[in-house]
Structures are given as C-alpha cells and as structure tokens.
C-alpha positions in Angstrom: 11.2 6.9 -30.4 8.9 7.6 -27.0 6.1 9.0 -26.2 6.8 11.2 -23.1 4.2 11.3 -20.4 2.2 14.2 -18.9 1.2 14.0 -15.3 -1.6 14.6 -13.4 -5.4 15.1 -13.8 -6.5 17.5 -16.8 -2.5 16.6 -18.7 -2.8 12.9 -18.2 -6.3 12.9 -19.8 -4.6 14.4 -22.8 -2.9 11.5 -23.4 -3.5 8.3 -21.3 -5.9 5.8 -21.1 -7.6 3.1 -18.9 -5.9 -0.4 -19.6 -8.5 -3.3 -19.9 -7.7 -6.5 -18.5 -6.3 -9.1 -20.9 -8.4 -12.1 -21.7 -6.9 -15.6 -21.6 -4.7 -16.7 -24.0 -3.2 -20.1 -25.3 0.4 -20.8 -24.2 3.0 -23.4 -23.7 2.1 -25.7 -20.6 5.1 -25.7 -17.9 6.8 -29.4 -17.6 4.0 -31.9 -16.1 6.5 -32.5 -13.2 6.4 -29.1 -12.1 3.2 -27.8 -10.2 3.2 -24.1 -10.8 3.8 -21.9 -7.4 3.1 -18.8 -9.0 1.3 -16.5 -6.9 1.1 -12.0 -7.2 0.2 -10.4 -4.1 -2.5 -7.5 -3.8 -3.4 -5.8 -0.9 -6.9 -4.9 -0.3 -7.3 -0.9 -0.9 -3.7 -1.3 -3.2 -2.5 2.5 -3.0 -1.3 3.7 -6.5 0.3 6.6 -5.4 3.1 6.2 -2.5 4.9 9.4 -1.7 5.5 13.0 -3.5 8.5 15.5 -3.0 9.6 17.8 -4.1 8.2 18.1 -7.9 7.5 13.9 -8.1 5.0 12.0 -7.2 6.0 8.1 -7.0 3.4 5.6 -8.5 2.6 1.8 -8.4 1.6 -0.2 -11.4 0.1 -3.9 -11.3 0.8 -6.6 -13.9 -2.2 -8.8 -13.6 -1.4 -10.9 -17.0 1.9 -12.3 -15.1 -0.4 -14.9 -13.2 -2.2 -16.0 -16.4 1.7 -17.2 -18.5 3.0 -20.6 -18.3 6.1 -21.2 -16.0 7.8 -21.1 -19.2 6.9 -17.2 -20.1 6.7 -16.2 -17.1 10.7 -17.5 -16.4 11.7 -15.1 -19.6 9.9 -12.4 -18.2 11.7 -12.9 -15.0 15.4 -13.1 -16.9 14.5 -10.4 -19.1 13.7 -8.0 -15.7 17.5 -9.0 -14.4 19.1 -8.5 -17.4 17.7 -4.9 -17.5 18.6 -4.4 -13.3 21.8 -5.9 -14.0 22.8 -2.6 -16.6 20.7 0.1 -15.0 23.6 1.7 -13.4 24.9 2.4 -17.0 22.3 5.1 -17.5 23.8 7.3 -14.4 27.6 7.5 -15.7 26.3 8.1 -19.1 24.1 11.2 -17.9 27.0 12.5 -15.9 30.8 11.2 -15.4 30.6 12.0 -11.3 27.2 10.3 -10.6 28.1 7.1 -9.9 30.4 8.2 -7.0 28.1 10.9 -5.3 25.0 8.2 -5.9 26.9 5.7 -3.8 28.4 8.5 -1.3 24.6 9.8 -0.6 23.7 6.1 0.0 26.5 5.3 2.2 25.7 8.4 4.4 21.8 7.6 4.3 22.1 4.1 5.1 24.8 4.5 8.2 24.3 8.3 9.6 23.5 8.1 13.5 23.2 11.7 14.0 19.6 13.7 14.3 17.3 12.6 11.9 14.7 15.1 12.7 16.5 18.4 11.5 16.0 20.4 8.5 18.7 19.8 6.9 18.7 16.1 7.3 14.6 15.8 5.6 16.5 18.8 2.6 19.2 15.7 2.3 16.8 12.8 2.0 14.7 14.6 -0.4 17.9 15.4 -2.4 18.8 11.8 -2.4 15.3 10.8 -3.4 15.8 13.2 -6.7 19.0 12.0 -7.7 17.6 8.4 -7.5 14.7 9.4 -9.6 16.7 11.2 -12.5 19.2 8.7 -12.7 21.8 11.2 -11.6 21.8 15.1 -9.9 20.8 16.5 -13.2 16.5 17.0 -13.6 15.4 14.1 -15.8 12.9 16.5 -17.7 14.1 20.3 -17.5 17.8 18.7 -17.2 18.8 21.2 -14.6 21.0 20.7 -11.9 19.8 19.7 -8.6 20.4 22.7 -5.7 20.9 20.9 -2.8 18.9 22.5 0.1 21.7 21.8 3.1 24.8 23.6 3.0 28.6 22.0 1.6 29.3 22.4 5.4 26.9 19.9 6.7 27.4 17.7 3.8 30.7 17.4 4.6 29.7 16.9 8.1 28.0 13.7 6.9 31.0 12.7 4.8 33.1 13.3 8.0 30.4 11.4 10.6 29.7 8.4 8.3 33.5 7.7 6.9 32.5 8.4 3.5 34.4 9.6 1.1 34.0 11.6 -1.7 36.7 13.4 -4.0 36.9 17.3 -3.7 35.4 17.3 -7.7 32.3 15.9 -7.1 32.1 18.1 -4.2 32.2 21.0 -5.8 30.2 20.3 -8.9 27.2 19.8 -6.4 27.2 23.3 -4.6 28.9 25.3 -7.0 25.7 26.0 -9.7 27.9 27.3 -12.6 29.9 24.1 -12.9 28.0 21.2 -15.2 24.9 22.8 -14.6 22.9 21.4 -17.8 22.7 17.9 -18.7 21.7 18.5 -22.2 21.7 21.8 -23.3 20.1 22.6 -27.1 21.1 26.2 -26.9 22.1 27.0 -30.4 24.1 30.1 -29.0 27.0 27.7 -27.1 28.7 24.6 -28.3 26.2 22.3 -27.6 29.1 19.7 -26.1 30.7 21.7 -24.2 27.6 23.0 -22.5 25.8 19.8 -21.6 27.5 17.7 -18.8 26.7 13.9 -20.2 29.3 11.7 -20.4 29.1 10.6 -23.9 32.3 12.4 -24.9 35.3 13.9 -23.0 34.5 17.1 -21.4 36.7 18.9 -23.5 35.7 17.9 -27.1 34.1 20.5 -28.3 30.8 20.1 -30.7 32.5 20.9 -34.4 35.6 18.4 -33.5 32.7 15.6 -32.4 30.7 16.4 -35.7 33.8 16.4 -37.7 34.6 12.8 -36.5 31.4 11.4 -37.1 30.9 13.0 -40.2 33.9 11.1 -41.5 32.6 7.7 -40.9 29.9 8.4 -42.7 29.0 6.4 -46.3 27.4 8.7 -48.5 26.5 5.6 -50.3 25.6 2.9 -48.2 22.2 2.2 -48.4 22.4 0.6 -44.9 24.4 3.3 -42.5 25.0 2.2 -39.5 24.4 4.7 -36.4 27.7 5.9 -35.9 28.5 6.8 -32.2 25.6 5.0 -30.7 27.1 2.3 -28.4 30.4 4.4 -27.9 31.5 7.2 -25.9 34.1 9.8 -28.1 37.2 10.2 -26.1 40.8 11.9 -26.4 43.3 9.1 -27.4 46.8 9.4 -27.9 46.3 10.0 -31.6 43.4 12.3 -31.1 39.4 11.3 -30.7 38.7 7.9 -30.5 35.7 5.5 -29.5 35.3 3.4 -26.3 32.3 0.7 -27.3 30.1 -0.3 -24.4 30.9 -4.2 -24.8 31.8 -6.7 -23.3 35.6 -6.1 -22.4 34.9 -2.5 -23.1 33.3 0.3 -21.4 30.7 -1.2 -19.4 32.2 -4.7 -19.8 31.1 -5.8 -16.1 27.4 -5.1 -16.4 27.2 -6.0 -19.2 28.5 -9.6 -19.0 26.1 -9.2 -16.0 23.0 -8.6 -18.8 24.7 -11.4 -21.0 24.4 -14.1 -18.7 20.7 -13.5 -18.0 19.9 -12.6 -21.8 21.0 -16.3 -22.7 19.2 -17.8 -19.6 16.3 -15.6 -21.7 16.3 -17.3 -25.3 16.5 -20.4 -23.6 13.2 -20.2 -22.9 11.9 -18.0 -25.8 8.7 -18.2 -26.8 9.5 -19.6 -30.5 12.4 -19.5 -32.5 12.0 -15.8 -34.3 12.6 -14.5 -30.3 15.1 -17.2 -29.4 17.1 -15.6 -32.3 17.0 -12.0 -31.9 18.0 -12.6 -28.3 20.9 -14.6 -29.6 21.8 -12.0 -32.1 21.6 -9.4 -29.2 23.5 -11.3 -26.9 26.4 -11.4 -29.7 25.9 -7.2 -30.3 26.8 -7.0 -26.0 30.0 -9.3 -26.6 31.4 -7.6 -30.1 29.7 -4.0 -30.0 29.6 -4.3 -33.8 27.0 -2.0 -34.8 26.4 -4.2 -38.2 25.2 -6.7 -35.6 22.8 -4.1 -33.5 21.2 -3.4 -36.8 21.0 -7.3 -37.6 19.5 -8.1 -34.4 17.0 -5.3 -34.5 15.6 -6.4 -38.0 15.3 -9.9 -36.3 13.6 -7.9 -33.3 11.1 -5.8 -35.6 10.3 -9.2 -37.6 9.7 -11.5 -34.0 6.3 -10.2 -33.4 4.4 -13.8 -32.3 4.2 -14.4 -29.1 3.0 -13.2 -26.0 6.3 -11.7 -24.1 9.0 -8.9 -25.6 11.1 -6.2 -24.4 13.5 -3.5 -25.2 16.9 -3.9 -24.2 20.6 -2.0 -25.7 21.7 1.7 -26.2 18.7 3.1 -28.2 17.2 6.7 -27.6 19.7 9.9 -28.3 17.6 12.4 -26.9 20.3 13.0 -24.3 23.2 13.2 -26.7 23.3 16.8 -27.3 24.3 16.0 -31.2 21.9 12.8 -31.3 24.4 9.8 -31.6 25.0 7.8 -28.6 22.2 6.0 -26.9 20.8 5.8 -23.8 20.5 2.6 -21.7 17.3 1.7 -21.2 15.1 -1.9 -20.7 11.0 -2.6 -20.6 9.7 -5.5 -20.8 6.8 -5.9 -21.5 3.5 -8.8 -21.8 0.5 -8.5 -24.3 -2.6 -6.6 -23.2 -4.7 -9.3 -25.0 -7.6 -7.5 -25.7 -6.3 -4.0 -25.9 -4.0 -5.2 -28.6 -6.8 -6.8 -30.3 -9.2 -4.0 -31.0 -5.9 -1.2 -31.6 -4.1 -3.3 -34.2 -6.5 -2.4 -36.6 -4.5 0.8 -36.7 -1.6 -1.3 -38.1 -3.7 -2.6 -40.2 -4.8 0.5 -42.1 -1.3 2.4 -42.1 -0.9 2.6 -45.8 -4.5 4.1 -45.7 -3.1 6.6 -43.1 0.5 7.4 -45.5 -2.0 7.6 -48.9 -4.2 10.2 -47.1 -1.8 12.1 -45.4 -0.9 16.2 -45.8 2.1 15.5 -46.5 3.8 15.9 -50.4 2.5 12.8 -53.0 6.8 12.4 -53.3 7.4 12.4 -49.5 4.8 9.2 -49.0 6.3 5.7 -48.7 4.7 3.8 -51.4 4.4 0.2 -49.4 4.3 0.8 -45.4 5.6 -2.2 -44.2 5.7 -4.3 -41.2 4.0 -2.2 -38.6 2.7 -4.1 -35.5 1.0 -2.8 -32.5 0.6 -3.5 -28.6 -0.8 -2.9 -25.7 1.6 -3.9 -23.4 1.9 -4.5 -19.4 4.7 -3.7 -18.1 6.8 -6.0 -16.1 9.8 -4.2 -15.3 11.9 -1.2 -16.4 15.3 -0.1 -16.0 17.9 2.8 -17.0 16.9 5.8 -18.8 13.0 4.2 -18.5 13.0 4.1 -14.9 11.5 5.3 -12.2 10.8 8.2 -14.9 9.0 6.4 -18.2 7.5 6.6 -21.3 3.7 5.8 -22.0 4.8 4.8 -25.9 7.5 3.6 -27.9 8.1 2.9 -31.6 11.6 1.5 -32.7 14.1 0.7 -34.3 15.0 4.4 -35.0 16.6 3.3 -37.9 15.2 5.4 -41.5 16.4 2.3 -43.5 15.2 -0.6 -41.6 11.9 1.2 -40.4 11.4 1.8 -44.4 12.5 -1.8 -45.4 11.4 -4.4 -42.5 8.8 -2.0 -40.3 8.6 -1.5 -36.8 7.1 -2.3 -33.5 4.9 0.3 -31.3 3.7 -0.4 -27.9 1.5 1.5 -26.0 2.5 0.8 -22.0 -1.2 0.1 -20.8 -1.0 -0.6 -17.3 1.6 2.3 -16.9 -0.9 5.0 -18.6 -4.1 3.2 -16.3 -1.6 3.7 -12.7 -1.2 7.5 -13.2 -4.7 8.0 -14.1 -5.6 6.3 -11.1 -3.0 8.2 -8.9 -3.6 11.8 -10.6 -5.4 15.0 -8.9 -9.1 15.8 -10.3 -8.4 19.9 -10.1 -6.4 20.8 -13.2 -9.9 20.7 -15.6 -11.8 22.7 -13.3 -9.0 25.3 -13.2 -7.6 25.0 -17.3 -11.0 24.4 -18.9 -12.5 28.1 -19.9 -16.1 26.4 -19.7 -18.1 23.1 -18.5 -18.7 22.1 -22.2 -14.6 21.9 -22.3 -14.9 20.0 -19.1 -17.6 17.6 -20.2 -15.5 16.8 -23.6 -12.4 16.2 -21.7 -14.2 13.9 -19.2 -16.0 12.1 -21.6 -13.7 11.6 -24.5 -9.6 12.7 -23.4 -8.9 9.1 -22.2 -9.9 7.3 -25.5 -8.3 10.4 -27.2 -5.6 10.3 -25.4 -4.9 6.5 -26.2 -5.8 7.3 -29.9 -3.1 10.2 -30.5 -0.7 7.5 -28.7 -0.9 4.8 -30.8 -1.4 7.5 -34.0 1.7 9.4 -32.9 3.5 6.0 -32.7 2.4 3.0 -35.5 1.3 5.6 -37.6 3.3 9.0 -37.2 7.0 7.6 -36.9 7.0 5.1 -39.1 5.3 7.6 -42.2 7.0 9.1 -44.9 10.0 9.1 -46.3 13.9 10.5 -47.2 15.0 12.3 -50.3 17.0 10.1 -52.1 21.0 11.2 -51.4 19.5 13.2 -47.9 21.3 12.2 -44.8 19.5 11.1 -42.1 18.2 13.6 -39.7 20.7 13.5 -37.0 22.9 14.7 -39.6 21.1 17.0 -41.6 18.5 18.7 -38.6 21.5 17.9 -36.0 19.6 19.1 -32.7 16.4 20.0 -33.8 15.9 16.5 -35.3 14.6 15.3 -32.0 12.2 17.8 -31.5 11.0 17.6 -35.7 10.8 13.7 -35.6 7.8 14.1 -32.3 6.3 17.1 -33.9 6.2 15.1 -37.2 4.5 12.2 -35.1 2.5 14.3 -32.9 0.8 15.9 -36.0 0.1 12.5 -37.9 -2.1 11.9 -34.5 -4.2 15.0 -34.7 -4.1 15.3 -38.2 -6.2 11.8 -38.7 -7.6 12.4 -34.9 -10.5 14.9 -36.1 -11.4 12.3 -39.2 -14.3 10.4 -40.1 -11.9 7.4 -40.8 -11.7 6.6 -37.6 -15.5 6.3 -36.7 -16.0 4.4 -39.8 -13.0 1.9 -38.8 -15.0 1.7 -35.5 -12.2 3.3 -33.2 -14.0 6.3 -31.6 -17.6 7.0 -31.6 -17.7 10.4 -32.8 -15.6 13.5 -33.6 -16.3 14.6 -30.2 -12.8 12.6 -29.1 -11.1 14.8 -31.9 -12.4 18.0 -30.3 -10.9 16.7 -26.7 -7.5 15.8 -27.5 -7.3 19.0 -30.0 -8.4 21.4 -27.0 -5.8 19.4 -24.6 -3.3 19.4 -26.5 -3.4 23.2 -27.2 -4.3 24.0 -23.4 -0.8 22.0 -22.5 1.5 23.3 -25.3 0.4 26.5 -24.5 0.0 26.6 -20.9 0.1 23.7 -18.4 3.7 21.8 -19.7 4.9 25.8 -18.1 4.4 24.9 -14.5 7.5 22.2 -15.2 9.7 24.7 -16.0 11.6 27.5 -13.4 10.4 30.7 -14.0 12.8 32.9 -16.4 13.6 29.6 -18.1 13.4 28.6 -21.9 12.1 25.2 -23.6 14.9 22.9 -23.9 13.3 19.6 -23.4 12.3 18.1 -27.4 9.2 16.6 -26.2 8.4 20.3 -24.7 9.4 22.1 -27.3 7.7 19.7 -29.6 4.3 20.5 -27.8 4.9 24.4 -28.2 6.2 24.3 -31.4 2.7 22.4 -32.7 0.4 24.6 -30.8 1.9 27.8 -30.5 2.1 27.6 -35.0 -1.5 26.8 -34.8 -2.2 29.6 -32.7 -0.3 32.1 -35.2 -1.8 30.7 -38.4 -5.2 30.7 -36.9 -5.1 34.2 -36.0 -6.8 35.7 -38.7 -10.0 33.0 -38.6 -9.8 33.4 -35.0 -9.6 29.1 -35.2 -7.8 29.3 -31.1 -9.0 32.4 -29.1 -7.2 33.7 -26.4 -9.5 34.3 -23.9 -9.5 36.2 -20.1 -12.3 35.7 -17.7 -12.1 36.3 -14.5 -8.7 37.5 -14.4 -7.7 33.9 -15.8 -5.8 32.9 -19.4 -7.3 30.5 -21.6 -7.2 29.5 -25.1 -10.5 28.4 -26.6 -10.6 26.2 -29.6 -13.5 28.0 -31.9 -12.9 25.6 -35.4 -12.0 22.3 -35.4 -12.3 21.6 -39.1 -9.7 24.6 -39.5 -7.6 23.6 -36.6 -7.1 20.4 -38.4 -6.3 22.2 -41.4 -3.5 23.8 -39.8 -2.1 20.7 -38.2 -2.1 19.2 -41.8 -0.1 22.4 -43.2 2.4 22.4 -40.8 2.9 18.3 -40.8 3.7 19.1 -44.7 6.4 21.3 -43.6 8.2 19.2 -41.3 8.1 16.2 -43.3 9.6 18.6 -46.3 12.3 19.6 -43.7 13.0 16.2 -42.8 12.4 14.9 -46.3 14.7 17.4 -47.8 17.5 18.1 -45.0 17.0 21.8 -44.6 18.8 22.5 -41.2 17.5 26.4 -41.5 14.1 25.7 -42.3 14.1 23.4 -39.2 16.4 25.1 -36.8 13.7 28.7 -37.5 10.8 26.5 -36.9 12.1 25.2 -33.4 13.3 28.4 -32.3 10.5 30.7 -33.1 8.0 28.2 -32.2 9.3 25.9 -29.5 12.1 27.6 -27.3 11.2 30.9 -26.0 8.3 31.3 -22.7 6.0 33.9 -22.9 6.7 34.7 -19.2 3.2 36.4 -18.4 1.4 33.3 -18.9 4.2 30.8 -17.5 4.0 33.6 -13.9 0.3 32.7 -14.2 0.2 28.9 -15.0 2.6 28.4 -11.4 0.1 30.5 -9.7 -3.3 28.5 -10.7 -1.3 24.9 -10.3 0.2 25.4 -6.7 -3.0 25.6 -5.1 -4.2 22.3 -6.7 -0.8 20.5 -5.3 -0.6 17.7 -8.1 2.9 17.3 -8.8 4.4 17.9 -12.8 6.2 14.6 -12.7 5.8 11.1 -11.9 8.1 7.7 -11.7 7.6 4.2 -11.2 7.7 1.7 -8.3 8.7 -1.9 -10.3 7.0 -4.8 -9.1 9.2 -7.0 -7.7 9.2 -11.1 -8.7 10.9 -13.2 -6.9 11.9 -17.2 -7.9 10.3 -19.8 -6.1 12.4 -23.0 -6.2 12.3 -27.0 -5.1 14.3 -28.6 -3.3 16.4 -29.2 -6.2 16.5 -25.7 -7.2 14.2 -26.0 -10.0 12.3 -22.9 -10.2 8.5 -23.8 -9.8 7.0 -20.5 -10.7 7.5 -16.9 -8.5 6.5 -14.3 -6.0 5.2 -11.2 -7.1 4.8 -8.0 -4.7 4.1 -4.6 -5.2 6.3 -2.7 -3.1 5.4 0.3 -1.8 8.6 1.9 -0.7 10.8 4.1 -2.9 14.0 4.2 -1.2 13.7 0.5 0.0 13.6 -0.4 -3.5 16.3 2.0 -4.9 18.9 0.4 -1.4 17.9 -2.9 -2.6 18.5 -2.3 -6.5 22.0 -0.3 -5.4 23.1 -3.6 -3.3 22.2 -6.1 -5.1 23.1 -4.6 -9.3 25.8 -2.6 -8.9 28.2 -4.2 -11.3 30.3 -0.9 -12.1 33.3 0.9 -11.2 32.7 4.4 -9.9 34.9 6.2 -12.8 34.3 3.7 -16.2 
C-alpha cells in the first residue's frame, strides 16, 4: 500500500517532513585492487524545482548516502535502477492499450519537426507531450481523466504528415474524440466498472460481472494461503472464452522483462548478505515462470531480508488502477537507508503490538501477536513505472492479509523525496487556508514532524493492524472497489487516532500534543477543502486516496456537528473549517476506525460501499468554485513528479567498474528522450 503525496506549501506540511542526513555506517570494503572513482555532482545554488505546466511542477531530489556505500552497494544500487528503467514502459500499455504507439509517435514528431517552433499550437503540443510523459500515458495520473489536447486533429496530423510519422486512425481518434476511453479508472458504481475504465488489464470488451465471475472461480475458500489471483495477468478473450496472459518471461512482457532479468541477477550477485541474495533469486525465478506461488515465496523472503543497508521494490504490486483490484501495476524504488532517520522512527515498530492492544478497534478484530514489522527512512535512488515521475512518499507491502498476518511487513518512508518538495513548494497556501495565525503558528511549527508521524503511523502501524474474520474473503473480494479507498481510510485513521496521544510524548516521538492538533487541523482543511483545487469543476471523487481523505473528514465533520468539535466558519467572505475539540475530534477518528475495521473484518460490501459514497464521492460544488478561486492566485501547482538522478559506471581499462558518476539532471524531456531511447524493450501492441 502507498502513501500518496500532497503538493505544495500548506498540503505538503500535512504530511512531509525534512530528511536528516544519514550518519556513517559500516559496510563491505570494495576489492583492495580497486580504488573507488565514485564521485556525485552538486551544483552550487542546486535548483529543486525545474519547470511547471500545466497542473505539474517537476522536482529534483539528491541522494547524498550514495557517496558514503562501498563499490560493492553502490553496484546493486546501480543494477537495481536498470532493472526498474529496463520495465518502465510496462506501466504505459497497462494504463491504456494505445499508449505505447501515440508516446513514441509524439516523440518521433518532437524530436524531428523542422517547422515553427514558436506558434501556439506547437508550445499546446509540447506541453501535451510533457503530460503524457508524466502520467505514464494520456490518461491524468491522479483525477484519471483524459488529456484534451489543446491543438487541433488537423495540425496534429499536420505533424504526422511533416515528420513521416505514423500513427493508426484509432489512436487518432481516441485522442480528440473525449467520449472514447475517457476514464482510466472509473469507480462509478452506476456503470460496469470494466467497461468504463480504459486500462489494459482486460480486453475492452469483458465486461465487469464476466471478469468477477472468472476470478471468483479460482478462488479456494479454504486455502489458508490464497494466492492473488489476476495480479501478474491481463484477462483476455481466448478461443474457449476468458483466459490469462501472465507477464513473464516468454509471455506478455517477455522482452522487458528478460531485460529486468538480466540486471536482477547482476543484482544478487552482489547482495548485501545472503537473506537479499535470495529473495532476488526467488524474484528473478517469479519473472521467468509468473507462478504466483513463487511471487508470494519471494515476498515472504523479501519481508524477512531486512539487514542491510540497500533494498527496493520491484514486480506487479499495487491494484489501485484495476478497476476490480487484481492486477498490479508495474512499479520499482530503490531505495538506501536514512541512517539516522531510521534509527530514531523504528521505535514505532518497536511498539506496534502496544499500538494493535490500544487501538478503537473491536477486542476480536485485534491481531493477538503483530509480527515482523520493520521501518525505514529511505533515500531514494531511482524509480520507475507506476512510481515515476509521479511518487509515493510511503509504502508498506506485501499487500498480502496472510503473509502480512504471518511473516510482517516492511514500511518505508521515502525521506529525501518528502524533504525535495518541501524545499520546492509555495509558502502562500497557509496564509490563505488557515482561519487564524494560531492555525498558522501550529502548522509551521509542528505539520512537518506531524506530517512524518501520520506517515510512518498510517504505514508500520495502520496497514499492518487488525485482522480477518475467520472464513471472510479478502477485501478485494468482499469490499470489491471500495476496498482501496477502506484499506487508506483504515490506515489513515490508525495515524490520527494514536497522533493526538500521550504515547507518543512518553515514547519520546513528539514533544507535545501540539503536533496532534497540526496534522488534525490539516488534514481536515485538505479533505475538506484544498485536495478540491485537483479536481475539474462539476467533477466527483474518484481517486481512493481522495476519496479516502473526504470520507475521514467529511464523517468527522457530521458526527461532530452536535458538539460543534469542526466549525464551519466564514470571515471575510472566505470558507474555513476550525477544529474547536481535539480530545473529541479524536474520539470520532477512533469510532469511525472501529467501523471500517468491522467492515473489512466482517466483509460487508453495503456497509462499505454507503460509507464511500455518502462520505467520499460527491463535491459540495460551492466550496470546490471557491477553493479554485483562493489557489490560482497563489500559482503553486496540485501535482508534482520526479527528476531521477542519473548514475553512470565508471570503468578501467579492463572494464571493471571502479565506482560511478552521479548527476542531477535538470531537464525533463532530456531525461524522458533519453529513457525512451535507451529502455524501450516493447512492442507497440503486447
């Protein structure tokens, strides 16, 4: 599970915080023989934030930590980055089966168009390029809208015409014509959720009951250890009926990923010890067979490797853009320890069954033994697919009930990724949101530390708590598309819940209640107001993390009503909403975190599916009208990606590799050219 990011002054400090830099740490020595080259170079003045259009802003992020690994590490950080560019283009035919083809059409006609340069409709095209290279695709990463070209189909074509590039009449069409594919992932309960999404995780014709129908029939109502049905496969028409095409080697996918292979084993060749050398074997063996019995061995042997200084996340993992919540998203980060960070949070891990005991939640929905939990603060190195340029700021996997319950999981909290977009956000979004200066003075004195508190709450603590009903399916089955949007409501609440709680001061964590009160007053002022200003105006939620975030604060809002606990307030013309009782507020997280554990606990589709849509779906269109109209003026854009730092080998005159190069680059499309010539392994139709 991730922890979705919010960009930009007032909503970052709701939940990011300043990395630290790591201390030094004891590691393998390179070879004697081999004098380390390794060198990362900084500018003076190093500009964090690059470029914006349209609603992006693109960011840089350093990895300081790189310089401090032996040759050793910092060689399987540097296979571990190419294995994850090698698959990346697997995330842009998965989100959409004509991608691939107009994504290497745009490019052909950017990188070889002589015409003028300097017209309108030329900067419309390059800023159209520049969003389908962020979102993986023409689809909106976030609201999961189609993109509406701002040049007409007649100078498009013009470009196809001038540059020799072709294009078939299709994919044409599907870009200018907004009724065709228009939604990525639609969660409209009113439509068949399949045949209203445009991913390419099942033929465009199979409707959502036929899809369910097949999956439920695989499923073991008494295995103990299900596997995930459908997650490495896309659902096609065969010439019996449905069938699966695994993404394997050989299969769907096959040249990319025997791309990701070959660097994967250069990888646990140099592993930091044999618990990693191991799960990268096992992985390795999950690309080649796409035997889901092996994904789940290898990601017990992942959740168990937890020495060393290096790790990643690498395969088909998140379903958030599977419209029924099967098939998983490509995605890779990899990732090196924040030394200290890591240090002072993992006292979080330390105390989850003291966190589970204490918890709102039913006595018989509490997991008796919380088990193998671990914690990081991470840099990141490199990301790829559905993490990149668009990324999370935490993750918490496997996603897996049975082995979370029986062998743990790992969280990470992506330090040096939280610490770039504080230091490329706008100021103006607390002067504007906050309904006084004491609001202001909390959020600038305590929403950072909050911030990075609810993080690693929401993820060590808040997906890996409580626990199935025995005989209830798991929740993709039973909550179906609400399960998404349950699970990081479920989390999110664990975080405030225990946020507001003398625990943590006496654990030495925060230094008063005073962070509480910050993250509790953000995270109401963006679930109620400021996530709006992503959305187009008439629009509903369809997004989980969004609806998630409404669902939590618009709930409080209600239940509060009578004790006046959140005020709506109007000064000056101006909406806000005022937290007036803490101690209550945190009451009402800790009833409504009972109720979505009993849903998930218990299965109840209606329970869940009334929550989500009451609470989470619909806009109250008044204050969205009004949110667009404070936030233009401020000009900080909703939504931010990531540059990657680029290493590069340096090698002897043997072609040993003596240690590496690393830049920061500083131009978007340079980087997106060079990642399309240099990893593009797949066909344009797979």
């Amino acid at each position: 599970m991730k922890t979705k990011y919010i960009v930009g002054g007032l909503l970052l400090g709701s939940l990011g915080w300043h990395s630290c830099q790591p201390t030094e740490q004891t590691t393998t020595e390179a070879p004697a023989e081999i004098v380390s080259t390794t060198k990362i170079e900084v500018e003076e003045n190093f500009k964090w934030k690059t470029e914006r259009f349209a609603d992006l802003k693109i960011v840089r992020y350093q990895m300081p930590s790189f310089e401090k690994l032996s040759l050793k590490q910092q060689k399987l950080v540097y296979y571990l980055t190419q294995a994850g560019y090698a698959g990346r283009e697997i995330i842009w035919d998965q989100n959409y089966r004509h991608n691939l083809k107009i994504k290497r059409a745009l490019e052909n006609i950017y990188t070889t168009y002589q015409g003028d340069k300097e017209s309108t409709d030329w900067k419309n095209f390059e800023i159209y390029l520049k969003r389908v290279w962020f979102s993986n695709g023409i689809h909106h990463h976030y609201s999961m809208d189609k993109f509406k070209p701002d040049f007409s189909k007649e100078y498009f074509n013009t470009l196809l015409s001038e540059t020799n590039t072709s294009l078939v009449d299709e994919a044409i069409e599907v870009m200018f014509n907004p009724e065709l594919d228009k939604k990525k992932v639609s969660l409209d309960s009113k439509k068949d959720l399949l045949l209203a999404s445009a991913t390419n995780f099942y033929d465009p014709d199979i409707t959502e009951k036929e899809a369910t129908e097949f999956y439920e029939a695989l499923k073991d109502t008494t295995d103990k250890t299900p596997v995930s049905h459908g997650l490495n496969t896309k659902l096609v028409r065969g010439a019996n009926g449905l069938e699966e095409k695994p993404w394997k080697v050989g299969g769907m996918y096959g040249p990319a990923i025997e791309e990701m292979v070959k660097w994967l084993e250069k990888a646990a060749e140099v592993a930091e010890n044999d618990a990693q050398g191991n799960a990268l074997r096992l992985l390795v063996e999950y690309y080649k067979t796409g035997d889901l019995k092996k994904f789940d061995e290898y990601s017990i042997a992942w959740t168990k490797a937890t020495e060393g200084d290096i790790d990643y996340i690498n395969g088909f993992i998140e379903d958030y853009n599977d419209p029924i919540a099967k098939s998983g998203s490509f995605e890779t980060v990899v990732q090196i320890k924040d030394f200290d960070l890591s240090k002072r949070m993992s006292v979080v891990a330390e105390n989850a069954q003291y966190f589970e005991d204490n918890s709102s939640i039913m006595d018989e929905h509490k997991k008796k033994n919380v088990v193998g939990v671990s914690y990081k603060v991470v840099e990141v190195a490199g990301e790829s697919g559905d993490a990149s340029p668009s990324t999370p700021i935490g993750v918490n996997l496997p996603n897996a009930d049975w082995i979370r319950s029986t062998h743990g999981s790992k969280s990470v909290s992506l330090g040096n990724i939280i610490s770039a977009y504080d230091k490329a956000g706008g100021k103006g979004m607390l002067q504007e949101f906050c309904y006084n200066e004491e609001e202001i003075r909390l959020a600038e004195e305590h929403s950072a530390l909050g911030g990075k508190m609810h993080t690693a709450l929401h993820e060590v603590i808040g997906h890996a708590s409580g626990q199935l009903n025995p005989g209830v399916g798991t929740p993709d089955v039973t909550l179906k598309n609400y399960a998404a949007t349950l699970e990081e409501a479920r989390a999110d609440l664990v975080g405030l819940y225990y946020l507001y709680d003398q625990k943590l001061i006496d654990l030495g964590l925060v230094p008063s209640l005073e962070v509480g009160m910050a993250e509790y007053q953000g995270y109401i002022r963006n679930g109620l107001m400021l996530q709006l200003r992503r959305l187009e105006p008439g629009a509903i939620i369809e997004e989980a993390h969004m609806r998630n975030r409404q669902l939590v604060a618009a709930w409080a809002y209600e239940k509060g009503k009578a004790d006046n606990v959140i005020e709506k307030v109007s000064k000056d013309g101006k909406t806000f909403f005022v937290v007036n009782d803490f101690a209550k507020l945190r009451v009402i997280f800790g009833e409504l975190l009972r109720e979505i554990q009993r849903i998930k606990s218990e299965g109840d589709y209606e329970a869940g599916k009334n929550l989500v849509e009451n609470y989470g779906v619909q806009v109250d269109q008044e204050i969205h009208k009004e949110v667009i109209e404070r936030s233009e003026p401020l000009n900080i854009a909703p939504y931010g990606g990531f540059i990657n730092p680029k290493i590069t080998p340096n090698t002897n005159d043997a072609g040993e590799i003596t240690g590496f190069t690393v830049t920061y680059p500083d131009d978007f499309t340079t980087q997106m050219l060079e990642y399309a010539k240099n990893y593009s392994f797949l066909p344009d139709d797979n």
